[in-house]
N, C-alpha and C positions, 0 to 999 in steps of 0.2 A: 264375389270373385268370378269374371266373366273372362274364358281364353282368348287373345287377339290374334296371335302368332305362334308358331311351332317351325325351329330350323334345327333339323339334325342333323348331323355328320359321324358319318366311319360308327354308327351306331346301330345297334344290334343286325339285321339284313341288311340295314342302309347302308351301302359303302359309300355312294357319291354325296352331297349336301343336299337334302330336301327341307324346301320351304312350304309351308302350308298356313296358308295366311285366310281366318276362322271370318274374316269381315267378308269374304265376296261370298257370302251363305246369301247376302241381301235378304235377310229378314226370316229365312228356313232354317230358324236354328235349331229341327230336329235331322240330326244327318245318320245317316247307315257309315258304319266302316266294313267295306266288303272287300273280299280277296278270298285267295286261297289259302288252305291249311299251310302253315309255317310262311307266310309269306311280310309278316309283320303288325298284325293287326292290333294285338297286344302289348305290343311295343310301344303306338301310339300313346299307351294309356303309363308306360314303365317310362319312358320319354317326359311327361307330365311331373308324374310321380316325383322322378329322380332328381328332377330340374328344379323342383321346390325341397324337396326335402332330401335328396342325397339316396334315396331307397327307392328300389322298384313296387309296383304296387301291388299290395298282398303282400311285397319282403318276400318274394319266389324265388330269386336273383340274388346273385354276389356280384357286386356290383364292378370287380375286378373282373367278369367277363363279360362286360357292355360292348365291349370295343368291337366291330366289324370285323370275322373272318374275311372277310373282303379287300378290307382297307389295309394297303399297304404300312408297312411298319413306320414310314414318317406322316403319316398322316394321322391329324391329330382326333383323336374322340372329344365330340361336345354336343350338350341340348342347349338351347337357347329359346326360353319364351317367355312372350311378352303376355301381360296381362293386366286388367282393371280389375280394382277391389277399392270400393265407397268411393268413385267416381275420379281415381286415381291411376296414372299408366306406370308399371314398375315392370324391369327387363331384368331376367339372370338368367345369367350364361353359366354352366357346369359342366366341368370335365370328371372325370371318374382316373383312378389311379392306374398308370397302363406302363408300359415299354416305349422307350424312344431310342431310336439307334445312335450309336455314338460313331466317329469315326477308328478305323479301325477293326467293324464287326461288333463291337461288344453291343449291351444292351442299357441302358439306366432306367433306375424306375423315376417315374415323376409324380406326383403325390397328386390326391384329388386336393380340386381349388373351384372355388366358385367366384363369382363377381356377381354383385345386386348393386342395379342401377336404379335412384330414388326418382320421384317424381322432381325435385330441385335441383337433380342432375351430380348431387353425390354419391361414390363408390362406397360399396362395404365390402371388402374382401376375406375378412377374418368369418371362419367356415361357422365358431361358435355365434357369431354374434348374427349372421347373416338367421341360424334357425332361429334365434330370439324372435329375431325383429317378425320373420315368419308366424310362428307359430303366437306371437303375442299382439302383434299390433297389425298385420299385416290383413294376415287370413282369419288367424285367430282359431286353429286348429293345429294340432298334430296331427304327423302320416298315419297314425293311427284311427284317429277320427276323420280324418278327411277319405281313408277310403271306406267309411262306414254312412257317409252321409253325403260326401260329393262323386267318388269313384267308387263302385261296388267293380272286385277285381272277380274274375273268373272265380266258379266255386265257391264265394265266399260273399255271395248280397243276401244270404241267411243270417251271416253273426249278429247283426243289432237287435236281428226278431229274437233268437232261439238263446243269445251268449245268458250266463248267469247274470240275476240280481246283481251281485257284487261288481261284476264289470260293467254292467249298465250304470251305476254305481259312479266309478272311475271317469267313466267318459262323461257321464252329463256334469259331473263336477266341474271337470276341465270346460269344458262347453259354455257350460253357465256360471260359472266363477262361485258356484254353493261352497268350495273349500274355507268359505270365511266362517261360517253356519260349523262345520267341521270342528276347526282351528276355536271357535267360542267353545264349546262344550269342553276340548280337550283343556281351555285355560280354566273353564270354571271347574273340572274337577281337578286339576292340578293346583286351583288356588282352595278349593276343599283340603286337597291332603295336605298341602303345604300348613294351612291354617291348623290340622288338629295336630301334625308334628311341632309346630310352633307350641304346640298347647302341652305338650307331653314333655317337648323341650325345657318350656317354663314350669314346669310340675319339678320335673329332674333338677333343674337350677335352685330351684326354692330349697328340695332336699341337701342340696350341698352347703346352701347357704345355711341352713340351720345346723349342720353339722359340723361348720366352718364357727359357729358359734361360742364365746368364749365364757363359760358360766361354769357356779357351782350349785345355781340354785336348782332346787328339789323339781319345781314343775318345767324346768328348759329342758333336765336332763331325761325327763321322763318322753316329755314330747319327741326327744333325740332317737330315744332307741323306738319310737311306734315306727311302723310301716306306715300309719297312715294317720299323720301330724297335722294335727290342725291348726294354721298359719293363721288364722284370726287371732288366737289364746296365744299364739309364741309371739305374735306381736304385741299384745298387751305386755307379756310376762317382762318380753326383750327391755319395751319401754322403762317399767318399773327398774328395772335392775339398773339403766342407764342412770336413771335419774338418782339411785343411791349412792352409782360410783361416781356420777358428777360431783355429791358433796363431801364425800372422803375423800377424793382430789382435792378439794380446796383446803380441807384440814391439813393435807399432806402439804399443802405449797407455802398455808402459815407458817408451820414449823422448822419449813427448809428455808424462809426468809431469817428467819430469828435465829438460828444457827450460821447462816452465810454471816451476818452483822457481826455474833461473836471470833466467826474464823477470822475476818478482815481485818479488826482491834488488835486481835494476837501477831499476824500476818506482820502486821505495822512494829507490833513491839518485837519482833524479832529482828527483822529487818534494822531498827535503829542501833538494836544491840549489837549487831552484826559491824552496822558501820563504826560504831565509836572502838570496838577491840581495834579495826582494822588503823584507825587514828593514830592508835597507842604504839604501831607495830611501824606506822611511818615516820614517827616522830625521833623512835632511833634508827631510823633507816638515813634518814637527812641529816644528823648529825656526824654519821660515819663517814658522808659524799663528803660533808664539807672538810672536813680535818684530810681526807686525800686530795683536794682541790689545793686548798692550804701547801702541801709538800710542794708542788707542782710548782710555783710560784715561781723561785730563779732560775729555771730552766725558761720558762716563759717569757720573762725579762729580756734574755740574750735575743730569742727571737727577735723579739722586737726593734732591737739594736740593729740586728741584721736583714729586717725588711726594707729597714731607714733607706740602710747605704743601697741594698738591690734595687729600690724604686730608684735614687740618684742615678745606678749606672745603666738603669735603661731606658733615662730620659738624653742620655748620651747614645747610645745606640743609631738613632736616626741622624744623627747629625755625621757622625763619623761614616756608615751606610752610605751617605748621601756624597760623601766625598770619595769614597773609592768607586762610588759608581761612573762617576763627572772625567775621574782619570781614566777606566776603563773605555769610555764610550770616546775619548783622547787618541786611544791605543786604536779599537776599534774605525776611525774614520782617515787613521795614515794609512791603515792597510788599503783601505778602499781607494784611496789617492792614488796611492803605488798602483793598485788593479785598472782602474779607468785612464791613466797613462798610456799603459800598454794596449789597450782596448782600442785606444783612439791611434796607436800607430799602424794596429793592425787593420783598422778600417782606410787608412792613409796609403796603404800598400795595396789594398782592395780596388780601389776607386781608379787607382793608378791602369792597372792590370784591365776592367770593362770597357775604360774609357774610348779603346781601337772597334769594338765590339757594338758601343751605342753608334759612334760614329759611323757604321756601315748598317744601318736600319732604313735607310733612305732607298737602296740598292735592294736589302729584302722587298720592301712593300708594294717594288716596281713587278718584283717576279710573281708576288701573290696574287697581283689584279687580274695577271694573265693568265694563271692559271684559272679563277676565277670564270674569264672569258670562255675558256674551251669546256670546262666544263658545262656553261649553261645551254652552249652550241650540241653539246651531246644528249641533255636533258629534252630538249626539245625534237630529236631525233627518235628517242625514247617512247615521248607522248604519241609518234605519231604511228610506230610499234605497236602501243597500247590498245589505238580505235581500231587496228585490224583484226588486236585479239576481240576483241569486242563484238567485231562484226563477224568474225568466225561462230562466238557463240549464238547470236543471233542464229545465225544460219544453220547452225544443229538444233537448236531450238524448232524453228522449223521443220527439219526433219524428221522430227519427233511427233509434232501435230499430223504432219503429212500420212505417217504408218498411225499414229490413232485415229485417225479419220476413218484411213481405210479397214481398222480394224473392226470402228462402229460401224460402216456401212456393211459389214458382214453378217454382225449381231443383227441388224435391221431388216437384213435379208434371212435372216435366220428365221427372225421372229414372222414377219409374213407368213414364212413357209408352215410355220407351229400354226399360227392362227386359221392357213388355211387347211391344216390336217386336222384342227378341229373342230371347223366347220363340216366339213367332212363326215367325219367321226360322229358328228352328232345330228347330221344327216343317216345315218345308218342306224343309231340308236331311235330316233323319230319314226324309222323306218321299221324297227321293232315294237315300238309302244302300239303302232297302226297294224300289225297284223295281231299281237295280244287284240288288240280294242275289236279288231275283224273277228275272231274268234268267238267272243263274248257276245257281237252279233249276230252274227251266223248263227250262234246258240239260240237267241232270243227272237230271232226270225223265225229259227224252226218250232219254237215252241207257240209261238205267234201265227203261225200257217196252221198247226194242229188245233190250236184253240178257234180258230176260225174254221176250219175243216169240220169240227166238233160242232158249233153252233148250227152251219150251217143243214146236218144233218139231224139236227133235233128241231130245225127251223122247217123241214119239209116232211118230218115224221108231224110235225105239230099241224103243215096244211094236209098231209095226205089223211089223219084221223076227224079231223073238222068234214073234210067232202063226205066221209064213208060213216059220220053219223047222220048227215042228211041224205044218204043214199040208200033208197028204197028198191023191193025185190020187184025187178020187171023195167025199171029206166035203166035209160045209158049212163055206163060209167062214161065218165068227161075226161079219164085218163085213156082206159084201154076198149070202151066204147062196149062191152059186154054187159047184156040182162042181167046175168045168175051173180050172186053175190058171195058164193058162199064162204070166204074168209076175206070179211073186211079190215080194215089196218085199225089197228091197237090202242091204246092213251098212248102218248111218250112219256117217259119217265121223269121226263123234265121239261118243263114249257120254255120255251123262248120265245120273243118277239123281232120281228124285221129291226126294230132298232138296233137293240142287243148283238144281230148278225152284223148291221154296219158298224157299228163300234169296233168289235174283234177285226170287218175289212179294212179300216180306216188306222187300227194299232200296225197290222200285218202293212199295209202299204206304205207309212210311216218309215214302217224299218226299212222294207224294201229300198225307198229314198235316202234313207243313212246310210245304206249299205252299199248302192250305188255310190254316192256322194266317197264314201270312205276307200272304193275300191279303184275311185277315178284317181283320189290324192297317191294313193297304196301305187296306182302303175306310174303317175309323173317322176315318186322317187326311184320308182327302178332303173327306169329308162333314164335320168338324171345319173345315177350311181352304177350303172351296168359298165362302164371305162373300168373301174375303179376295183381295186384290191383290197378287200378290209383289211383282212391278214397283213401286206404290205403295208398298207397306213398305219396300222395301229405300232406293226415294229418302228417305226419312221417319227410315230409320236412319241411313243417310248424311249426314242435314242436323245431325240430334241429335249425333251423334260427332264432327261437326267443328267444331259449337258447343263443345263439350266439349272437346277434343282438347289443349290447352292446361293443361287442371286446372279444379276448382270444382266438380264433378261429387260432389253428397254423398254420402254412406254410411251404412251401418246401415238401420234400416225408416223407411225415407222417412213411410210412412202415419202412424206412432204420432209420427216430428217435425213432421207439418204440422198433429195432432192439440196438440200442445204449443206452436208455435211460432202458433195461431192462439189458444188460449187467455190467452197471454202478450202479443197484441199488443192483444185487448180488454181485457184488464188496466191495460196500460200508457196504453190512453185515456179508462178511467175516470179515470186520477190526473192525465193532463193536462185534466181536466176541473177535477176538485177543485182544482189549482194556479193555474187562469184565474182563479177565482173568487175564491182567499185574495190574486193581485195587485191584484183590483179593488178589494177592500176594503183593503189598506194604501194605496193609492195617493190615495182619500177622508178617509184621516186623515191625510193632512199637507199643510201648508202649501207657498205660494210663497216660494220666496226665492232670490234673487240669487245668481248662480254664484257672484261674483267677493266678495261681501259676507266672507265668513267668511276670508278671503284680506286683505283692507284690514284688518278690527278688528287679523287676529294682528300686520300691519306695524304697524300705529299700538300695541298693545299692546307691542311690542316696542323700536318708538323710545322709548313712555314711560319704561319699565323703562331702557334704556341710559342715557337723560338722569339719571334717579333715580341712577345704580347715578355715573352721569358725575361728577357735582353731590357728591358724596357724598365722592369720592375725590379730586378737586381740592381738598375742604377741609379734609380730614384731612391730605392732603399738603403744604397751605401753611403748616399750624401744625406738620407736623412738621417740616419746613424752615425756620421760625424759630426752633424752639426750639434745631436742629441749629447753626445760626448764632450763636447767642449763647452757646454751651458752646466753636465752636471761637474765637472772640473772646477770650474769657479764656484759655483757651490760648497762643494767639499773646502775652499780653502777658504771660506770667509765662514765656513761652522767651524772649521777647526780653531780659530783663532778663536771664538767666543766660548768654546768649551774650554780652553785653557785657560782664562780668564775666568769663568765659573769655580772651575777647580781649586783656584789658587785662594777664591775666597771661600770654601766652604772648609777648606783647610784652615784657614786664620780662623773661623766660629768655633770650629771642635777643639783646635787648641786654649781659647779661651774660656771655652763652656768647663774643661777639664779641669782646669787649674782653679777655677773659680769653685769647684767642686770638692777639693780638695783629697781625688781619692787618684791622684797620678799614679802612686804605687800598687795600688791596690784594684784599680780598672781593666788590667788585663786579665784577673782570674774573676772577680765581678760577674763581669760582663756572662760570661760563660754560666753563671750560677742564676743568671735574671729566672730561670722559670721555675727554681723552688719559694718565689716570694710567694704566687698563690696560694700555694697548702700551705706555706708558714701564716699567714695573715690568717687563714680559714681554723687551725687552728686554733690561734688565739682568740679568734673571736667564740668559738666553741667555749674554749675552757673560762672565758668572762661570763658568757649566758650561764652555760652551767653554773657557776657560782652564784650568780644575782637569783636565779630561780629557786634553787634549793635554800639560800638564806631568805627568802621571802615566803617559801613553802616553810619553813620552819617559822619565822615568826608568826604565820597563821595557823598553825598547830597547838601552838605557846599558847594564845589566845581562846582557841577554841576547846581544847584539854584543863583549860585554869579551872580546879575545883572540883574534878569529874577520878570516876573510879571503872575499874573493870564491870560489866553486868555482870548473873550468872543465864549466862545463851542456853544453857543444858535444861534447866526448868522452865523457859519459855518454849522450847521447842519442843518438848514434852505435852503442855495443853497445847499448843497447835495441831500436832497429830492427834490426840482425841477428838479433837472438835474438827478435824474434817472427816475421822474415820465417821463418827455423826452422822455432817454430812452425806456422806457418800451412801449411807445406808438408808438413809428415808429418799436420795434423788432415783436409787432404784427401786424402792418403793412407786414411786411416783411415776416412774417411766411404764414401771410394768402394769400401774393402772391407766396410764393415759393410752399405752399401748391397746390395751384391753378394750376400754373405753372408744379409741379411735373403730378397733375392728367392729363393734357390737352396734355404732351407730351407722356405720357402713350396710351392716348385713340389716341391722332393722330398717334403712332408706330404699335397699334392693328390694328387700321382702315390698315395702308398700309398694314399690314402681312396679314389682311383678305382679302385685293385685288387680291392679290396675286395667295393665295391660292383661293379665288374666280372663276380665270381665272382658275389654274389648275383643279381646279372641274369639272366647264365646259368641258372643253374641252376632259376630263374620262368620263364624263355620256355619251357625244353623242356618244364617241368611243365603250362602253360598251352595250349602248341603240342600237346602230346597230348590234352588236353580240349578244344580247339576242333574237334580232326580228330573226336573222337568226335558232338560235340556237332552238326557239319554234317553227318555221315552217311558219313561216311570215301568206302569202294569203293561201297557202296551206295548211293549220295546220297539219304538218307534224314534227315531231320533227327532231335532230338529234339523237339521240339512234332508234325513231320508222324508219328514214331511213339505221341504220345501221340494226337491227334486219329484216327490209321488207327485204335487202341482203343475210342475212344469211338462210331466210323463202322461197325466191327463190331459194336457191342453193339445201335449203332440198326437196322441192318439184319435184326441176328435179331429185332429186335420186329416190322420191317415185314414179316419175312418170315413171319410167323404171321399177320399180317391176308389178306395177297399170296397165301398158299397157299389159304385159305379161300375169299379173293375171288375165284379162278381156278379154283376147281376141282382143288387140289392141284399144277397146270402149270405153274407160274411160282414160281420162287426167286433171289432177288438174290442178288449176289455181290461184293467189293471185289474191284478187278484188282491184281492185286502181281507183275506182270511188270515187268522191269526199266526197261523204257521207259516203266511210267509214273508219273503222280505221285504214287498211293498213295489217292485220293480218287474216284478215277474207278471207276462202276459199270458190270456186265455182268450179263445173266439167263440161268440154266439154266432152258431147255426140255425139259421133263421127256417130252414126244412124241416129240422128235426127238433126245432128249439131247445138244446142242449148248447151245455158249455164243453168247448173240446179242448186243450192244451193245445199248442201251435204246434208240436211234436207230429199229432195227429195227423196233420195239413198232408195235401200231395206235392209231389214236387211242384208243379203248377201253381198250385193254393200258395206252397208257402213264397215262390217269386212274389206273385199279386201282394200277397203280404209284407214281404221283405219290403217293396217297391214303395208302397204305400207308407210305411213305418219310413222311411230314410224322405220322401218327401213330406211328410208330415215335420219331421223333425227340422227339414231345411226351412220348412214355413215359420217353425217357433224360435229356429236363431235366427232367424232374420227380423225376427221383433221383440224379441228380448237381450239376443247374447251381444250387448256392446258393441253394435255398429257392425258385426258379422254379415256380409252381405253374399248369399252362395247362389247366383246366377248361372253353374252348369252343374250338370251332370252327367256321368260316366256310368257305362252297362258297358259290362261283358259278360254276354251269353244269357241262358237263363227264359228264354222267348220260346225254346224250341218244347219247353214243358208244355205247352199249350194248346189248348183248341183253337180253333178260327176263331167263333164266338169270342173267348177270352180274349184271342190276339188282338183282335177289332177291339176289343174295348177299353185295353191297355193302351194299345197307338192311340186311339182317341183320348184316354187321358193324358198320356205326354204330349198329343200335339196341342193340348190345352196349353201347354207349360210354356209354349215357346209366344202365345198372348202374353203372359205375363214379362218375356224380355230373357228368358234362362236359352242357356244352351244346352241341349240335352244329343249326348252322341251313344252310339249304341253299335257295340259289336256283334253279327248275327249271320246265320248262314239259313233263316227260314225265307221263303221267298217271299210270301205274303209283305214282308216288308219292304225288300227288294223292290215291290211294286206300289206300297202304299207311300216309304220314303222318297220323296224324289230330289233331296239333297247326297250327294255319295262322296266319300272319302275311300278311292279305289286304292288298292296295296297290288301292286302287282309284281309278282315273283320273277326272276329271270338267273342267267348264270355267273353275271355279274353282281349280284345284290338284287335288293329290291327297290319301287320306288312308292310313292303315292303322290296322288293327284286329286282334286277336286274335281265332280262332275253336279251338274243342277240341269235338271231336265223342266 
């Protein structure tokens, strides 16, 4: 994971957006982050932090006060950076949960949100899913482990050296994905306990099975009550006894066949004797029906007689129906004659009455045309009304354009004037960063004239002690020209060389030239901005942005649209010129007339036409309604005659059918009785069936009883109940042994399958019980994950101990402890002075940085070639340098600036100057009253 980009806003000092973009290092990717106390330096690193994981780093911070005192309340807090991990660019942007003003005063909260931008240019927004992909596929760390191995936070690049076993533990787990090494040991002794509960489960089951057992014999019952039953011997016993109740069942099933045989015989002869009593009892039952059948007889008779004549007189019925219908429909068609008479005189009087009324339609259709006429004369007076409305809106339409033109040419001139307050504005802020930068010069001039100052006086103490060891008593001194010698000049304390003094004059004149340089830029802006009122400006920016602040604010080159937008509005007043002038003159060619005028003619036009159309249709109508009248006339009189002519013969048929019949006198009350022949027919046919069945049931009776005597039913049904009470006592024999029987071969099939699986148990627990004891670390108590991880804790250790040995001086060598007491994770240092082993406790604070340092790149050496593609290309310092000697400091910077050959980015927060001077990559935090900002410098 190597950083690209870093853009803050409204965050923590920073109130304005700063971008700090990690690629124009050009190849110095070990940088200083300097500033002043509180000025933001740490933040760089809580910025990082937050922007990957949501947490500042070390979790010092609540991440609800990230937001910039500074930054106005609609301004939004957010980090955003870009970065490479296994040769891929991914960007996220994170905001932290803050306040945003509503209208009105009030305040809303808006919740923290991130967006993670993929290399295929997919969004993830979902906050869960975003630390997944982070912390699992991305970086492949937690904020916990990344600021132990990528970001060592203030106070805290100790924890990985000095934290406990157990938490070194936790992290190289996650790190190195050993949780699987973990997760086996925890299944294999869970498949241990599982296995001998299985085993004690099947013991317990066995126990109920045999107690579930259904026996009388001597050795089941005794196995029953032991506590400790031996299931080989209960299964032999079980067998045996199955096999003797097998063949007393089959005895039991012989003798319940040989009894069912005799029940079924008897069954039968009761049954028969049953039927033939019942024979005996229907035989005078059928002779009692018929001797009543028999009485019935001459009443029966009569019916008969009197169905005769009812079928005769309702085969007359239709015929007589058929002739008073013929006269009726007679009656029916004079009335109607009579009715259409009158219809047709009334239509005759009608026709009379129109006929003045059609004849004057000639005279309407001349007045309708004309109306016709004036109306179309006015319609087109109308349309020509209509294009001045038309061209009126036109011309407010323009007038519309005209005041928005000139209201964008104002926004336009608006915006210039913004644009140029802030340029301005930030000609004055420029104007700020240059005398900070002055300041920090002048400093380092003055220290730069004193360290030359300083050279040069150890540079003539070094030639005035050289002359005055070759100066002997009695020559001329070559300075003051005196024999006597007697206090010649001293060693110097400190040799220096003529080079050495031009270096220090060449740093010192150096600056001199920046400082010039910076103080010529320092006076163009003054004299540039001496017109000028910040205080004024800035209220002026302030008033424009909050006019603004909402939207409407244009874009693009304001000057070339008010150029456009002012030619476009006299355009548009030429033409509402020329359109005043085309309304004056259509408004001179037309006429007054009457709103309401063109409105009457169409009614009256329109009553005309109705009446016409009215007039028209009443007369066609009356004449076809006469003519329709005098076609059904003739009608009605040539059906009448043929319905009286029907009539008269269907009268001669009824009079002949009746007389032929012979029931003249007796047809008027007949007729009336026609629909009791039904139920009279139905019973007679009843009371014939009944007789033919009952003397055909007794002649088969006759027949069947010839010779035959009562049984006695009481002594057969006597041995039937013996002989199933019999039965029924040997089928519950038989059930209660089959019953038995079922349960016994059951619990004896359990018992084997439990042996079975018994033996298989066995012989998994001790297989599994050996690979748990290995797996927990047997005598040793050493796990299998703790001796994969003590692996991987050695190989890091020989990396740190190649930075450790350099950084020291060759005196210091880490070491794992693997005494028994401990837990395999815990470090000790060979001091190579005293050749002792020291606990890192021991260490000074110095010692234990170099160590801490050493330990976190070590580590980053061994995930970067084992932990899945984990690639950690920077790292983070704060603080922690100022524990140090020279000596040490030299030989720390030399092993980090090793680090940036290998392609890492290494940043460092520090306020020791030796750095200051060895780094000459800088990441400047400079404080002010506004906020802070940072900048990159490369000298």
């Amino acid at each position: 994971m190597k950083l690209l980009s870093l853009k803050l806003s409204a965050f923590g000092p920073f109130k304005t957006e700063q971008q700090l973009d990690f690629s124009c290092l050009e190849g110095a990717d070990i940088f200083l982050i300097s500033g002043d106390t509180g000025a933001g330096k740490t933040t760089i690193f809580d910025a990082v932090c937050f922007a990957l994981y949501g947490e500042t780093s070390g979790g010092r911070k609540n991440t609800r006060t990230l937001k910039s005192d500074f930054a106005p309340p609609s301004q939004q807090c957010f980090v955003e950076l870009t970065f490479e991990s296994n040769g891929r660019v991914y960007r996220i942007q994170r905001s932290p949960e803050q306040l945003k003003p509503k209208r009105g005063g009030d305040y809303t909260t808006v919740s923290h949100k991130a967006e993670l931008l993929l290399p295929d240019g997919k969004a993830v927004t979902n906050l869960k899913q975003i630390k997944e992909l982070i912390e699992t596929e991305i970086i492949g760390l937690d904020c916990g482990n990344f600021s132990k191995i990528v970001m060592l936070p203030q106070g805290q690049f100790q924890k990985l050296l000095t934290e406990k076993s157990s938490d070194k533990t936790a992290t190289f787990r996650e790190i190195f994905g050993t949780e699987i090494f973990q997760k086996l040991t925890g299944k294999l002794f869970e498949r241990t306990r599982t296995t001998e509960q299985q085993n004690q489960t099947l013991l317990a089951q066995n126990k109920r099975l045999l107690a579930d057992i259904l026996t009388d014999s001597p050795g089941l019952l005794q196995q029953q009550a032991s506590d400790c039953p031996d299931f080989t011997k209960v299964a032999r016993l079980l067998s045996e006894q199955n096999s003797a109740d097998t063949n007393r069942l089959k005895e039991l099933e012989g003798e319940a066949a040989r009894i069912s045989r005799l029940e079924l015989s008897l069954q039968t002869a009761c049954a028969e004797a049953e039927q033939l009593k019942q024979d005996f009892a229907r035989r005078e039952e059928l002779q009692l029906q018929l001797d009543a059948l028999h009485a019935e007889q001459p009443r029966i008779e009569q019916l008969t007689v009197l169905c005769q004549k009812l079928r005769q007189a309702e085969e007359l019925l239709p015929l007589e129906e058929s002739t008073l219908q013929l006269i009726e429909r007679v009656e029916q068609l004079d009335e109607e004659h009579r009715k259409t008479l009158a219809l047709r005189q009334t239509q005759t009087e009608r026709l009379e009455n129109l006929l003045p009324s059609y004849q004057a339609l000639e005279q309407l259709r001349y007045k309708e045309d004309s109306l016709k006429e004036q109306i179309r004369e006015l319609l087109r007076a109308e349309e020509q009304k209509a294009g001045i409305a038309a061209a009126q809106k036109q011309l407010d339409h323009l007038d519309q354009r005209i005041k928005q033109a000139s209201r964008e040419i104002e926004a336009c001139e608006q915006r210039l004037a913004l644009d140029l307050l802030q340029q301005q504005l930030g000609e004055f802020k420029q104007l700020d960063a240059l005398q900070t930068e002055s300041e920090q010069l002048a400093k380092s001039l003055s220290d730069a004239e004193k360290a030359y100052q300083r050279a040069c006086t150890h540079f003539f103490e070094e030639q005035a002690w050289t002359m005055a060891e070759n100066l002997q008593e009695g020559e001329k001194c070559p300075v003051c020209g005196s024999v006597h010698h007697p206090q010649k000049a001293s060693p110097p304390t400190e040799g220096i060389t003529q080079a050495k003094v031009q270096q220090y004059q060449a740093k010192r004149d150096r600056l001199v030239e920046q400082a010039a340089r910076l103080k010529q830029k320092q006076s163009q802006l003054v004299n540039q901005l001496a017109p000028l009122d910040r205080t004024e400006l800035t209220q002026r920016h302030a008033e424009l942005t909050s006019r603004f602040e909402g939207g409407g604010l244009p874009s693009g080159d304001c000057s070339e649209q008010i150029r456009l937008l002012t030619a476009q509005r006299e355009e548009d007043a030429l033409a509402c010129e020329q359109l005043k002038g085309q309304i004056a003159a259509t408004r001179r060619g037309l006429f007054d007339s009457s709103p309401g005028l063109i409105e009457r003619l169409n009614r009256e036009q329109g009553a005309l036409s109705a009446q016409i159309k009215q007039t028209e249709r009443d007369y066609q109508n009356c004449r076809q309604e006469l003519s329709s009248l005098e076609g059904r006339l003739s009608e009605q009189q040539s059906r009448a005659a043929q319905l009286r002519q029907d009539a008269a013969e269907a009268q001669e048929r009824f009079d002949a059918a009746l007389s032929q019949s012979g029931l003249d006198q007796e047809y008027p009350q007949l007729k009336h009785r026609v629909s009791e022949r039904p139920p009279a027919e139905q019973e007679i046919a009843e009371h014939t069936a009944r007789f033919q069945e009952a003397a055909l049931l007794l002649q088969s009776l006759e027949q069947r009883l010839a010779g035959k005597e009562l049984p006695d039913l009481e002594s057969l049904c006597r041995q039937l109940d013996e002989t199933s009470s019999k039965r029924v006592a040997i089928q519950k024999q038989k059930d209660a042994l089959s019953q038995k029987l079922a349960v016994n071969r059951l619990q004896e099939q359990n018992l084997l399958h439990n042996r079975r699986k018994s033996e298989q148990l066995e012989q998994e627990y001790r297989m599994t019980k050996r690979l748990t004891d290995l797996a927990r670390g047997g005598v040793k108590r050493m796990s299998l994950e703790k001796f994969v991880l003590a692996s991987y804790f050695d190989e890091i250790i020989a990396f740190a101990n190649l930075r450790l040995s350099r950084m020291s001086g060759s005196r210091y060598r880490m070491s794992r402890i693997t005494r028994a007491d401990s837990d395999g994770l815990d470090i000790e240092v060979f001091d190579n002075y005293t050749g002792r082993m020291r606990h890192v406790s021991t260490l000074s604070g110095g010692e234990t940085f170099l160590a801490s340092l050493s330990l976190s790149l070590g580590l980053a050496d061994v995930v970067s070639q084992h932990a899945g593609g984990i690639q950690l290309s920077t790292m983070l310092i704060d603080e922690g340098f100022g524990s140090l000697d020279s000596e040490a400091l030299n030989l720390a910077i030399d092993c980090l600036t090793s680090l940036q050959n290998g392609g890492r980015l290494v940043g460092i927060i520090s306020h020791v100057p030796e750095l200051r001077e060895r780094i000459q990559a800088k990441l400047i935090i400079s404080k002010g009253n506004a906020g802070s900002s940072a900048q990159f410098f490369l000298q």
